[in-house]
KEFI-111273 format. One record per residue (C-alpha): residue number from 0; x, y, z. Coordinates in Angstrom, 2 decimals, always signed. Last residue first. Layout:
<nodes>
NODE;NUM;X;Y;Z
...
</nodes>
This chain:
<nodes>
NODE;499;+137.65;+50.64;+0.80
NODE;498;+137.71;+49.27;+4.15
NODE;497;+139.98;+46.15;+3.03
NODE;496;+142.83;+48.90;+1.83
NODE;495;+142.67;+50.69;+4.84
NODE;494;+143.47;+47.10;+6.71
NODE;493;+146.39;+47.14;+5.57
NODE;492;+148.04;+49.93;+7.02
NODE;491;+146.74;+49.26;+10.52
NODE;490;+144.86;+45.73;+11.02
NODE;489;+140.90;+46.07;+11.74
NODE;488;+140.36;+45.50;+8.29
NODE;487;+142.28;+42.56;+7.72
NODE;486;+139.71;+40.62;+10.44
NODE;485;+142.04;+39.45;+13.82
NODE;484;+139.90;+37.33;+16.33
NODE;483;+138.30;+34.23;+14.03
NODE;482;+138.54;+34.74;+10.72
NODE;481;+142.28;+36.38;+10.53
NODE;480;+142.74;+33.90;+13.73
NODE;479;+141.36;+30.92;+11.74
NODE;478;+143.59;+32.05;+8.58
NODE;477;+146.73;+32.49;+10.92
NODE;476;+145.86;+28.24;+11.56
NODE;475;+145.88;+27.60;+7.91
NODE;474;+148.67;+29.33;+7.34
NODE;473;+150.50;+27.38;+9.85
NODE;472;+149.33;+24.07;+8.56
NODE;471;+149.97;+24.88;+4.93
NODE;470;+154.09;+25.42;+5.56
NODE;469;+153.94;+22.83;+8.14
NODE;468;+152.98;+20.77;+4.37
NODE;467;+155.90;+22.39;+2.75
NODE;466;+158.45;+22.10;+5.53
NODE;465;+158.10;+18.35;+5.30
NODE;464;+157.85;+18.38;+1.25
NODE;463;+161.35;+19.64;+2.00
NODE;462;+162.66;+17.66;+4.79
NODE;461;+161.53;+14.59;+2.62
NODE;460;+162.84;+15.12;-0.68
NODE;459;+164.47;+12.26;-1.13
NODE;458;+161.35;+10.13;-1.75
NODE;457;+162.13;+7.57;+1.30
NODE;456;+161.69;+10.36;+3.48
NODE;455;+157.52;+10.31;+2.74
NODE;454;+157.78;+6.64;+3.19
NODE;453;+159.38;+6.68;+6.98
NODE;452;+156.73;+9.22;+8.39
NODE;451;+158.53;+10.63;+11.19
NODE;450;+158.58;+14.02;+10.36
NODE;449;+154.96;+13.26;+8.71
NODE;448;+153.84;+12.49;+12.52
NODE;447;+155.34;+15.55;+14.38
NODE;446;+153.69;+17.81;+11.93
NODE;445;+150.44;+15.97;+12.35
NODE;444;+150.94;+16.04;+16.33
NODE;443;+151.51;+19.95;+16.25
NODE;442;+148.74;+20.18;+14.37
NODE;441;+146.31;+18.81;+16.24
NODE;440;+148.04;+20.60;+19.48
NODE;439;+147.79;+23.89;+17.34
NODE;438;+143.54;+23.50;+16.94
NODE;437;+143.38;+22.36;+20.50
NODE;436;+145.13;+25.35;+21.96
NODE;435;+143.47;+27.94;+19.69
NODE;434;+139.99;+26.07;+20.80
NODE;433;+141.21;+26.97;+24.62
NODE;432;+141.68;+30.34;+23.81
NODE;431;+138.32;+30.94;+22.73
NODE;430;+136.73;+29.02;+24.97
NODE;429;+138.72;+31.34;+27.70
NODE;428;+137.98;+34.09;+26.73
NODE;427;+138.98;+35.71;+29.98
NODE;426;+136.28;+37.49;+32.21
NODE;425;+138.44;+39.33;+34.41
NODE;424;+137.79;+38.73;+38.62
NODE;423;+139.95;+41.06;+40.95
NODE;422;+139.71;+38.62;+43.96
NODE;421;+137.75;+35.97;+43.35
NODE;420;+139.15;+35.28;+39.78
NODE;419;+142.23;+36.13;+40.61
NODE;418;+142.75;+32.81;+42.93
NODE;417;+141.79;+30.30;+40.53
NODE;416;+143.80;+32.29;+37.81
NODE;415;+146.96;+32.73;+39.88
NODE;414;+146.91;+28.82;+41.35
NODE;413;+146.62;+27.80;+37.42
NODE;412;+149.21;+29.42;+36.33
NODE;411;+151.96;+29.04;+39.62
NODE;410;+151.35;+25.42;+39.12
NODE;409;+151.77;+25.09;+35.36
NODE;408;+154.44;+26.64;+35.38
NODE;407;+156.34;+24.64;+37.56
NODE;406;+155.08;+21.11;+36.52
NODE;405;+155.74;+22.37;+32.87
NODE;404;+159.58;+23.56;+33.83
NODE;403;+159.63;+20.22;+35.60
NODE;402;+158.86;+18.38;+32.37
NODE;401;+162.15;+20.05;+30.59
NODE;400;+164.47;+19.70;+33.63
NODE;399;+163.45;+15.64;+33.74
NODE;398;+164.15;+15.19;+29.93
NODE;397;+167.63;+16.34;+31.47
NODE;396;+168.44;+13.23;+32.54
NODE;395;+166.05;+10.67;+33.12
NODE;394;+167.01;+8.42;+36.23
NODE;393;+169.21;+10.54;+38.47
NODE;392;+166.91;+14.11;+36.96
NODE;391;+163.59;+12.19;+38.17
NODE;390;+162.96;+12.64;+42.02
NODE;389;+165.22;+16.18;+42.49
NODE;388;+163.96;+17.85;+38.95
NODE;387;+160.48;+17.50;+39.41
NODE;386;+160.23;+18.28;+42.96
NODE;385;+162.43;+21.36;+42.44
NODE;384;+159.44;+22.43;+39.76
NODE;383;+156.65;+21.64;+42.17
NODE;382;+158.54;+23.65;+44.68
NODE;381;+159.08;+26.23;+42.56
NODE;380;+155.35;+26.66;+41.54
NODE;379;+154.04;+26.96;+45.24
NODE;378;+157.03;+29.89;+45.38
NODE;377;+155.65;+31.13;+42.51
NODE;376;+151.84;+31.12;+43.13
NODE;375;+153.26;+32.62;+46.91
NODE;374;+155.26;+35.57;+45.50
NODE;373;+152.92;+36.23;+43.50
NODE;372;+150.00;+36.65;+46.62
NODE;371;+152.62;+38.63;+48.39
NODE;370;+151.91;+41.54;+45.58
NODE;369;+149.24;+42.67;+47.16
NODE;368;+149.54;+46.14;+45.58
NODE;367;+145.75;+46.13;+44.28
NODE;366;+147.02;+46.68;+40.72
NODE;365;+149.91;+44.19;+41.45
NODE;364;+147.74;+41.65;+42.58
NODE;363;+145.82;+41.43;+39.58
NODE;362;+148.72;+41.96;+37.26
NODE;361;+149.64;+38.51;+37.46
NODE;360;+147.13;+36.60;+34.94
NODE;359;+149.44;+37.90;+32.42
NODE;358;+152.74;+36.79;+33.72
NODE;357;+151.05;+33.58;+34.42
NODE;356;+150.07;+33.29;+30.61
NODE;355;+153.48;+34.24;+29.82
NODE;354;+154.92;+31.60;+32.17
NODE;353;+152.93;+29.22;+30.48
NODE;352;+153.74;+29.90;+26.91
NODE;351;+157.23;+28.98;+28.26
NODE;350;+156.25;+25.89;+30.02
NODE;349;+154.81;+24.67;+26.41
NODE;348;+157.76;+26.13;+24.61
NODE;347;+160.23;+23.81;+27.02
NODE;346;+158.20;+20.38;+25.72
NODE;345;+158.21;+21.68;+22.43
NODE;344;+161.76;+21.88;+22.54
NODE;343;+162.89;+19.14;+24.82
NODE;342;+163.43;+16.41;+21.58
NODE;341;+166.59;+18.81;+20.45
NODE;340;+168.88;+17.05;+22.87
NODE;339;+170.32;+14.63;+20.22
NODE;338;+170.74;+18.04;+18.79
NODE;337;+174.16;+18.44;+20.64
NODE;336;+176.99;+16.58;+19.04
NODE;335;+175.58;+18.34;+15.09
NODE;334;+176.15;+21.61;+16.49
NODE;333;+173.12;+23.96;+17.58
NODE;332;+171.45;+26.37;+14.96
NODE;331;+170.96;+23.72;+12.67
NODE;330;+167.73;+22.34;+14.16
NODE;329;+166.28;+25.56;+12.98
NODE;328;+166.18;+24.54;+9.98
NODE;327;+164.66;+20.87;+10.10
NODE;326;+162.25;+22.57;+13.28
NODE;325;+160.65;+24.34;+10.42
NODE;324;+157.70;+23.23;+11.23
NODE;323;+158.40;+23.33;+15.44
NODE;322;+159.37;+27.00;+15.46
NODE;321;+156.44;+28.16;+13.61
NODE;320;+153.92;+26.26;+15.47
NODE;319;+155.39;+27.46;+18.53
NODE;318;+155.30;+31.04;+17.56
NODE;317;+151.74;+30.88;+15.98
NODE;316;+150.88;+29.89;+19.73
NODE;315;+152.95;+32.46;+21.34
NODE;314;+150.74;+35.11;+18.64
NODE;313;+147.23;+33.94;+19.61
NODE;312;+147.98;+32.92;+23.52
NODE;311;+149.27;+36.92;+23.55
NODE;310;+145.83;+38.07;+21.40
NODE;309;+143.94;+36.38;+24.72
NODE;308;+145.70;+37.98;+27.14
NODE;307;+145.57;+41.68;+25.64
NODE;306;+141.76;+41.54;+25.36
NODE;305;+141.23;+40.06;+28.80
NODE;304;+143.39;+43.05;+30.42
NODE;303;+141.62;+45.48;+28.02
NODE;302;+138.54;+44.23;+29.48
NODE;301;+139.57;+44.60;+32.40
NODE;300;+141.30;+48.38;+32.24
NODE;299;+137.55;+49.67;+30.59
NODE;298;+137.10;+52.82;+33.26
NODE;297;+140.85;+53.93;+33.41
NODE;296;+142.45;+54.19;+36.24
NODE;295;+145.07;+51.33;+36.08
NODE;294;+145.97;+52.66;+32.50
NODE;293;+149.20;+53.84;+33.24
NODE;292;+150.24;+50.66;+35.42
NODE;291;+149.54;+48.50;+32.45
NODE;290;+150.68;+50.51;+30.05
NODE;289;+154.22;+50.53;+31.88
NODE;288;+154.02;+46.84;+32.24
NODE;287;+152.89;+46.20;+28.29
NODE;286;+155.79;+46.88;+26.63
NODE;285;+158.62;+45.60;+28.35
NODE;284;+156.31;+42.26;+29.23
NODE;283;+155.52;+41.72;+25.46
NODE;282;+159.50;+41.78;+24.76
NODE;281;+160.15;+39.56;+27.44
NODE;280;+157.24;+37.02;+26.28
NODE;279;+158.41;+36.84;+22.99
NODE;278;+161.80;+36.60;+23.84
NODE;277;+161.19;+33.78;+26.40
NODE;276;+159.33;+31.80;+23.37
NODE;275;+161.77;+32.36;+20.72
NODE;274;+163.87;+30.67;+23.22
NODE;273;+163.14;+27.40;+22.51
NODE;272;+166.12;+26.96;+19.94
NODE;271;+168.73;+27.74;+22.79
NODE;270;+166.45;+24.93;+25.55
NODE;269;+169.16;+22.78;+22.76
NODE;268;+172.40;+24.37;+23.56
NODE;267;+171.37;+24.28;+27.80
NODE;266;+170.37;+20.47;+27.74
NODE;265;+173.14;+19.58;+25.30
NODE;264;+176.02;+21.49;+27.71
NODE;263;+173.89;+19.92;+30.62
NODE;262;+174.07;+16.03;+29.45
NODE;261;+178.07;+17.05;+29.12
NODE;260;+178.36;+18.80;+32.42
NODE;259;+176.64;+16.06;+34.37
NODE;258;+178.48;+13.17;+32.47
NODE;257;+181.52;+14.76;+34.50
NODE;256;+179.70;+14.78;+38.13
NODE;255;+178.23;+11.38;+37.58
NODE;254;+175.29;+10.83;+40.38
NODE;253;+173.10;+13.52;+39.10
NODE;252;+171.74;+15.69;+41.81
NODE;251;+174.25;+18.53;+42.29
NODE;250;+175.30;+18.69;+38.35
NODE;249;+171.48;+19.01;+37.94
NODE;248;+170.13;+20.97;+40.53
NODE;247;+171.95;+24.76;+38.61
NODE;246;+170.40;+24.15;+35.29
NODE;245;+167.51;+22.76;+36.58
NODE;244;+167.02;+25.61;+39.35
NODE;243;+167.21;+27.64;+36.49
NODE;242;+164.00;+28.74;+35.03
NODE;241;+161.52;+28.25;+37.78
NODE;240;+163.97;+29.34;+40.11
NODE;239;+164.14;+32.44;+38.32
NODE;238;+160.43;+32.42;+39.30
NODE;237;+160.85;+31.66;+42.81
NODE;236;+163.45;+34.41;+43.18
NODE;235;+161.11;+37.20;+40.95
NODE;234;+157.96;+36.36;+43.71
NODE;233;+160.44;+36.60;+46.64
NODE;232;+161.91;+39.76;+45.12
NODE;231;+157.86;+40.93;+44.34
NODE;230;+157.03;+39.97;+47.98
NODE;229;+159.72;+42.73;+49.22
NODE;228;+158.96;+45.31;+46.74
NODE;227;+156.03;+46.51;+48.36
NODE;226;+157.29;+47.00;+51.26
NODE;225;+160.50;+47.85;+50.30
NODE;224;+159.04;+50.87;+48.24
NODE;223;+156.83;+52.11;+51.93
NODE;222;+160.35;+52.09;+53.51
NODE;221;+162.13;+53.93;+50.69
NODE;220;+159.29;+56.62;+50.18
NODE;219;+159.23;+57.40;+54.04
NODE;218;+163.03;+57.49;+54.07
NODE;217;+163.45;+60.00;+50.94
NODE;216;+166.69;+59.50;+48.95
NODE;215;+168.52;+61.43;+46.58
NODE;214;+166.03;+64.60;+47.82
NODE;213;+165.29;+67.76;+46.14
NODE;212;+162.79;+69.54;+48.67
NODE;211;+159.08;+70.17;+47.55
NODE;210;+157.90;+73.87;+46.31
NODE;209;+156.26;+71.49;+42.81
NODE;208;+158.31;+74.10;+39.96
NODE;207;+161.73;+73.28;+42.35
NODE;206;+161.32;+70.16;+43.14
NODE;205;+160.61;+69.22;+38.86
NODE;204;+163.49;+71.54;+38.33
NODE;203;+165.66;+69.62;+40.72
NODE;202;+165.34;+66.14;+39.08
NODE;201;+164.87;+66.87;+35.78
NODE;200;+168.73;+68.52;+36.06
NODE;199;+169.51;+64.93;+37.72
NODE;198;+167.50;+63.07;+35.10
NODE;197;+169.42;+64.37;+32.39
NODE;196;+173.18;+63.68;+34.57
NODE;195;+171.81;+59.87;+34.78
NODE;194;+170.72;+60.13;+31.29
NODE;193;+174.43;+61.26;+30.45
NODE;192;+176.24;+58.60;+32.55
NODE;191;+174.09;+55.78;+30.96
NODE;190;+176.02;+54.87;+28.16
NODE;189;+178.79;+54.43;+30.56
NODE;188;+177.19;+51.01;+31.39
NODE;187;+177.58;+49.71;+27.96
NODE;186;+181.02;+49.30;+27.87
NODE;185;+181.16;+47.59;+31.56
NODE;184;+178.64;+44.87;+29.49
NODE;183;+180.68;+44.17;+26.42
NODE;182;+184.01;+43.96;+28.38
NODE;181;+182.76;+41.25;+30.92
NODE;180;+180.82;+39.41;+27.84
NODE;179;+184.39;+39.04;+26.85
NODE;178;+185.86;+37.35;+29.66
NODE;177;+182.72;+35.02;+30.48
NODE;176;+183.34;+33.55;+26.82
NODE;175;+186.53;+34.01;+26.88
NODE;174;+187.37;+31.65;+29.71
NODE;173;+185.14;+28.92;+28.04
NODE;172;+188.23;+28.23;+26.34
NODE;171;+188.56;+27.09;+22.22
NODE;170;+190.64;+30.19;+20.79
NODE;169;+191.44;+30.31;+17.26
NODE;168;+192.43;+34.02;+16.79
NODE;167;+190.23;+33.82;+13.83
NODE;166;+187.04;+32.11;+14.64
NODE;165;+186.83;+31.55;+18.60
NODE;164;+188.57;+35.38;+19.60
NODE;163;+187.51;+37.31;+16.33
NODE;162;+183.63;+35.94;+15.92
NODE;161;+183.49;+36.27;+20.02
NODE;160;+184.57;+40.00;+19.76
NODE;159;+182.02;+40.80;+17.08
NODE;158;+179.08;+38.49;+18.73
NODE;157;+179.43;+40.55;+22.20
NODE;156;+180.07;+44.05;+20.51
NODE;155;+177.21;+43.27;+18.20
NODE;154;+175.10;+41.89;+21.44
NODE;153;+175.75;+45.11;+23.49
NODE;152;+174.96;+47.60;+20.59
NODE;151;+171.20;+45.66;+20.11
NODE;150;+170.10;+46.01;+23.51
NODE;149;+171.56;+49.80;+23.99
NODE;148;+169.66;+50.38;+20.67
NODE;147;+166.41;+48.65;+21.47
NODE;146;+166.65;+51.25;+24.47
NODE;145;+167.63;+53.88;+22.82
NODE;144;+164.15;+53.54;+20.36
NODE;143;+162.06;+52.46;+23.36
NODE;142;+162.34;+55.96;+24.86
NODE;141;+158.48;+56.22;+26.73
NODE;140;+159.89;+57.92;+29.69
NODE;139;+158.91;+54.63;+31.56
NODE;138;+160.85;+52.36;+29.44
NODE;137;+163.84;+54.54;+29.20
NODE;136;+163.69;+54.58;+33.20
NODE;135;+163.28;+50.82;+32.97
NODE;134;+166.88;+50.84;+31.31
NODE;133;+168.10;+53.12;+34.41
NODE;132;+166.79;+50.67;+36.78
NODE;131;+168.27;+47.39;+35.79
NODE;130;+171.64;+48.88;+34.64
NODE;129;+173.27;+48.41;+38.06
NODE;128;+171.63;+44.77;+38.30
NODE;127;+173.33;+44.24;+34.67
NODE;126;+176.91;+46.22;+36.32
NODE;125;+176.12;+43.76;+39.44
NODE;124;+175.63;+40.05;+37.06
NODE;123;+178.83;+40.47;+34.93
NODE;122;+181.21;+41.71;+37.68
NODE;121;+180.03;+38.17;+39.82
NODE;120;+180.20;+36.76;+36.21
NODE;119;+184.09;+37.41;+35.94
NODE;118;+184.94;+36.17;+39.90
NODE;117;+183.53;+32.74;+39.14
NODE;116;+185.34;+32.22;+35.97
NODE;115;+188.31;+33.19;+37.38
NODE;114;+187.52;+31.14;+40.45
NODE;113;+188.38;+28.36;+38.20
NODE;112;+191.28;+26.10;+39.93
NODE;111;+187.76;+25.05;+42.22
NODE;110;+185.03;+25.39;+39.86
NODE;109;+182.69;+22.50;+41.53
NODE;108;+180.32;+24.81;+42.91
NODE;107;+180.78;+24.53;+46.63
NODE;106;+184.35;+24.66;+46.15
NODE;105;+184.46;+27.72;+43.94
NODE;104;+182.24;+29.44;+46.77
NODE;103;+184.35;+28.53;+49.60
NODE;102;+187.31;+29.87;+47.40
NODE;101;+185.62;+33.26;+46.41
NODE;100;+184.56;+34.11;+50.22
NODE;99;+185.69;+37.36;+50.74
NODE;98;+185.58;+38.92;+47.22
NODE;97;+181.97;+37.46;+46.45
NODE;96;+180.94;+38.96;+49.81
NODE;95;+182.71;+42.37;+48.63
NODE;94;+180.79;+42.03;+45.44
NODE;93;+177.24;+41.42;+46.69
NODE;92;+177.40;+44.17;+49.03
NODE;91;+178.21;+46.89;+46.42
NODE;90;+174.99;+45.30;+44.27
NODE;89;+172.38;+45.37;+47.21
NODE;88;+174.11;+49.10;+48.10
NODE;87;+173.56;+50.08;+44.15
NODE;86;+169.84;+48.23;+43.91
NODE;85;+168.67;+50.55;+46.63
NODE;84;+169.86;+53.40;+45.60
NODE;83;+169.46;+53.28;+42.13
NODE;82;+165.48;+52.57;+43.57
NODE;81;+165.82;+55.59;+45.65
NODE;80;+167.18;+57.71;+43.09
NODE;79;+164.14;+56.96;+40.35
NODE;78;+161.50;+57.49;+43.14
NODE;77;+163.08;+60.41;+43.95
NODE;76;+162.51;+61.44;+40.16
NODE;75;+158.98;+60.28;+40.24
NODE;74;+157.90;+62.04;+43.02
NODE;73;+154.85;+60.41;+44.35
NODE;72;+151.75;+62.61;+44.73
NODE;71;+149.66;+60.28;+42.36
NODE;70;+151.21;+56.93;+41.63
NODE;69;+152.50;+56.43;+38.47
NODE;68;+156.34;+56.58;+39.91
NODE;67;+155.32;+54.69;+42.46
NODE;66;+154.43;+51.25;+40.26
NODE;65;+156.59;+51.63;+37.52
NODE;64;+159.76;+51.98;+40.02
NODE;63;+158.26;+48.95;+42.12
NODE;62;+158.55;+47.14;+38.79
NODE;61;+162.17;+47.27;+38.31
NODE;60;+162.48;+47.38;+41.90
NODE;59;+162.02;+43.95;+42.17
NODE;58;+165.00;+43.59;+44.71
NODE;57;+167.85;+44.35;+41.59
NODE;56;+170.49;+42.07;+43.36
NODE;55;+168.18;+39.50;+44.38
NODE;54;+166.43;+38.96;+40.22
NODE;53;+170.60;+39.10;+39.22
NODE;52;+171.67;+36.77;+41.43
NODE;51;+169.33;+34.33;+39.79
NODE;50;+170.13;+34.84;+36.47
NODE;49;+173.71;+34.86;+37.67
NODE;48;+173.24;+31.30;+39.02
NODE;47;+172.17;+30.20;+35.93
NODE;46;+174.59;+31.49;+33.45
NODE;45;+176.95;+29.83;+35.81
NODE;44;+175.43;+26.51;+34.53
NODE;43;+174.93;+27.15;+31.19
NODE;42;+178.37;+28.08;+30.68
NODE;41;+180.16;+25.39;+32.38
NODE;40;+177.76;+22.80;+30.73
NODE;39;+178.98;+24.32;+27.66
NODE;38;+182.72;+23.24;+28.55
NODE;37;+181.28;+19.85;+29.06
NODE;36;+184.43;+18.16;+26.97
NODE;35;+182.11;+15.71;+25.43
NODE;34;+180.31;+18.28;+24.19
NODE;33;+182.82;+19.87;+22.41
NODE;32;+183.30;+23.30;+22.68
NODE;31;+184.48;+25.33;+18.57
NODE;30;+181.15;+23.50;+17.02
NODE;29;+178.62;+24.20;+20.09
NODE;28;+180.04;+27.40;+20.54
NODE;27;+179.60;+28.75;+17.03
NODE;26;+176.44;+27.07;+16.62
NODE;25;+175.34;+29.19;+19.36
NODE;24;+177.21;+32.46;+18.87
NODE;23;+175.02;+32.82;+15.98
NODE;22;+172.16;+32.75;+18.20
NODE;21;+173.08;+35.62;+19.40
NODE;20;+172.07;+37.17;+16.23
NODE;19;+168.39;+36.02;+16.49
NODE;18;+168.46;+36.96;+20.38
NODE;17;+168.81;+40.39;+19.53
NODE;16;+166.79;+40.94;+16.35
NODE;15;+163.99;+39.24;+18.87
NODE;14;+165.16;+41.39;+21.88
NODE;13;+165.44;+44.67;+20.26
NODE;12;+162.84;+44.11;+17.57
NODE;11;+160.63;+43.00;+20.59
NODE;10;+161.28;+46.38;+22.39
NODE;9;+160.06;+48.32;+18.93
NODE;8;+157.24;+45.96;+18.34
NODE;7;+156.08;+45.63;+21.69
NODE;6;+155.91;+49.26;+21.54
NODE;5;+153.98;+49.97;+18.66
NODE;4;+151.46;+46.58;+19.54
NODE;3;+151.08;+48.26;+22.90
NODE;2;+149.91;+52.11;+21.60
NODE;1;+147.54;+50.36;+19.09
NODE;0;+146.09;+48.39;+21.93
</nodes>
């Protein structure tokens, strides 16, 4: 636990520090764009179909990787060369298909006079699928420190060149946008050229100590890697989906193709405040896979597994209360045309915590490599999603994308739980979580009830004694957990002092 708190800390400074500045690109879009114009729409939307390029281009080898290279008499270095492999001929076909058929596609997608745009992410999406594998490699060699700093280097280019393109050269085109996160990501691929030559020297001493041939690629490794990555791909492309099949559905389903883009500019600026969630969640995953894998032998693994569940619902609760008191802050992040969308917050945190629970409650099949059983939670939890989204987007907008993302979640949670529980049963807290649940919805609905107490605003002071009494509720609810789950004197450094 000690070992995945360290980690998760180092990854989630990477992708919470991250995140935090990109937000700064946020208001800066939302003010330069207007939302009338839909130019955010653009960018939300073909944000979305990279995402989900980018789960087919890298094949779920990302965790296939972790999974063989743990495994007793497995190589890990040819494991290593066949996943780069793999993901490199994925990646090399991608681009020549995106070459050949660049007008059918800008047709299909509305971008036609814009293939630019089209052409830029396709470049975008392969040198991130190219990186996939050689970031987990950092991950698995225990390097969290370069990779927080790979993270971190890529979004201060990113923000840098955006501040001098929107702010002082002036510029107001969604052109740059694409264009410069283009530069920003080829950059950072060459960061990799000397831990590819590293692992290559690795590489042939480990052969060369074990008496076992150096090979890039090893046919009986590759096909039984497919295997199991196979389910995981359609398990990662049903839960992209689950993320942004909204963002893609909705210019295709709503019946006015230029209110589209502006309802989905404010959709996509305002899911931007939610995202604490996501980042939680990613930097929890970083950190806890490997262990995960690493610790598959041990004697106490499920109760570690139950452990580690129930302290995530802790901390992604605190998050959401967090985000929605000071919600009068936080609201500033997105331009004053778009936080008419800011209602779909809590709504999108609640699917978020969600999908972290279901990552969780995941690992079951994963440990007993039956990974198909993923791929069918998500696929079940896709369609519920899709459902969601097709029936209600016409009639309510992008309130419809938020609720589906529940109906999604939701689905693939509950359908992994039932499910685990016969097959590789953990005995979850689950009274315990469920009282964390109740205790934040009560508060949730007395913060949302003084923000729209009229008297209390009548004062003049009302966003402030606001913030004051969220303020009181959150410490209130970290004084359950300190009671409850997480006594000063089991935390480190502090907790010395409460022992004495």
């Amino acid at each position: 636990m000690k070992s995945l708190a360290k980690d998760t800390a180092i990854y989630g400074l990477s992708s919470i520090v991250g995140r935090f500045l990109n937000y700064w690109l946020v208001p800066l879009y939302t003010n330069v764009i207007s939302a009338a114009s839909g130019g955010y729409g653009i960018v939300t939307n073909l944000y979305a179909y990279t995402a989900l390029i980018l789960v087919i281009l890298t094949f779920g080898m990302e965790t296939t990787f972790f999974r063989f290279a743990n495994k007793e008499g497995e190589n890990p270095h040819c494991v290593f060369s066949t996943s780069i492999v793999v993901v490199g001929t994925l990646t090399a076909v991608f681009m020549v298909a995106v070459c050949l058929f660049l007008g059918p596609l800008a047709s299909f997608m509305g971008y036609v006079g814009h293939e630019d745009y089209i052409m830029m992410m396709a470049c975008v999406v392969s040198l991130d699928a190219l990186q996939a594998i050689p970031f987990s490699y950092l991950r698995y060699k225990k390097r969290p420190m370069k990779f927080a700093a790979l993270k971190l280097l890529f979004i201060m280019l990113n923000i840098g060149l955006n501040l001098v393109y929107f702010l002082w050269l002036g510029k107001d085109d969604v052109f740059y946008i694409f264009a410069l996160n283009l530069v920003c990501t080829g950059l950072i691929t060459f960061f990799f050229i000397p831990e590819f030559a590293h692992e290559h020297v690795e590489a042939r001493e480990y052969c060369s100590a074990n008496g076992v041939p150096f090979r890039i690629v090893d046919l009986s490794l590759l096909r039984r890697m497919l295997g199991y990555s196979w389910p995981i791909l359609v398990l990662g492309i049903a839960g992209i989906l689950n993320q942004t099949a909204d963002k893609i559905l909705f210019p295709l389903v709503f019946p006015d193709a230029g209110e589209a883009k502006v309802q989905l500019g404010i959709y996509g600026a305002s899911v931007k405040v939610a995202m604490i969630m996501a980042m939680i969640t990613q930097a929890f995953r970083y950190a806890y896979e490997p262990i995960v894998f690493a610790k598959a032998k041990d004697g106490d693994k499920k109760e570690y597994y139950a452990q580690a569940m129930k302290y995530f619902v802790i901390f992604t609760l605190f998050a959401f209360l967090c985000v929605m008191g000071y919600m009068p802050l936080l609201q500033c992040i997105v331009g004053a045309e778009y936080r008419v969308g800011l209602r779909v917050v809590p709504i999108v945190m609640v699917a978020e915590i969600m999908m972290g629970i279901y990552f969780n409650l995941s690992f079951w099949y994963k440990l007993i490599d039956k990974t198909i059983w993923g791929a069918w939670f998500s696929a079940a939890g896709c369609v519920a999603l899709v459902a969601v989204n097709v029936a209600f987007i016409p009639q309510y907008g992008y309130m419809a994308c938020a609720w589906g993302g529940v109906a999604g979640y939701g689905t693939a949670m509950i359908l992994s739980y039932v499910v685990g529980q016969r097959k590789y049963p953990i005995r979850y807290d689950i009274r315990g979580m469920v009282g964390y649940v109740v205790i934040t919805a009560g508060m949730y609905l007395a913060m949302d009830y003084i923000a729209s107490y009229a008297p209390l605003h009548a004062l003049g002071c009302g966003t402030i004694l606001q913030i004051v009494a969220n303020t009181c509720m959150i410490a209130v609810y970290l004084a359950v957990v300190v009671r409850r789950d997480m006594p000063l004197s089991s935390l480190p450094v502090i907790g010395k002092r409460f022992k004495k």
